[in-house]
N, C-alpha and C positions, 0 to 999 in steps of 0.2 A: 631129565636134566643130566648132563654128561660130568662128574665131577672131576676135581682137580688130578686128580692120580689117575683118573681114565685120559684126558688128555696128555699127561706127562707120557704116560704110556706110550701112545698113540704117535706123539713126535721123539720119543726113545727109538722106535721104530724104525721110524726114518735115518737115514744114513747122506751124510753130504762131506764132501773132501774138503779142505780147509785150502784159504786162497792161498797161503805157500804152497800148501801141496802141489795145487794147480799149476803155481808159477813157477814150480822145479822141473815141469813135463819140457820136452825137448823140443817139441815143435811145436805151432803158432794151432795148426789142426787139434794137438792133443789139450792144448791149455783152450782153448775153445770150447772144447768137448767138458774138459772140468769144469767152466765158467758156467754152461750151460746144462749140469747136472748139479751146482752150485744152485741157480735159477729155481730150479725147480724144486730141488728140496725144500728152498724158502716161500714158493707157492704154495707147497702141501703143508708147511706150519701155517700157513695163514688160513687157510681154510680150515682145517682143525679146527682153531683157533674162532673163527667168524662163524662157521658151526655151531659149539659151544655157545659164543655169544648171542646167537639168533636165537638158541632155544630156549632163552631166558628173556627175551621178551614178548610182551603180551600182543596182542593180533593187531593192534591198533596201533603200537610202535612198528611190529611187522611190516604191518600195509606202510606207513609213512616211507620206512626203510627201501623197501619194494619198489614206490612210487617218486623215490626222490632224482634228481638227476643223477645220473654216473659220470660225474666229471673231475677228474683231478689235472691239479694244473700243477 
């Protein structure tokens, strides 16, 4: 089980530019670039994150989880 201060760790790690930051870049290419290094930092807390949370439940919440649709609207 991954606990709380291993997680904090984990997304301590991670490094993401703040959307001023972004939106002080000079060109349309550069804030783009930040947008989408923004993006992805917030994908790798969330997995962290769903990681952690997977491994706290038991095989039969697993399977449900697993087997449920992937759809968000």
């Amino acid at each position: 089980m991954t606990s709380s201060l291993g997680m904090a760790q984990q997304l301590a790690s991670l490094n993401s530019p703040s959307k001023d930051e972004c939106h002080r870049k000079d060109s349309t290419v550069e804030i783009q670039a930040c947008d989408s290094q923004r993006y992805q930092y917030a994908d790798k807390q969330l997995n962290v994150i769903y990681s952690a949370a997977i491994k706290n439940l038991d095989e039969d919440r697993k399977a449900k989880l697993r087997d449920s649709p992937k759809r968000v609207d």
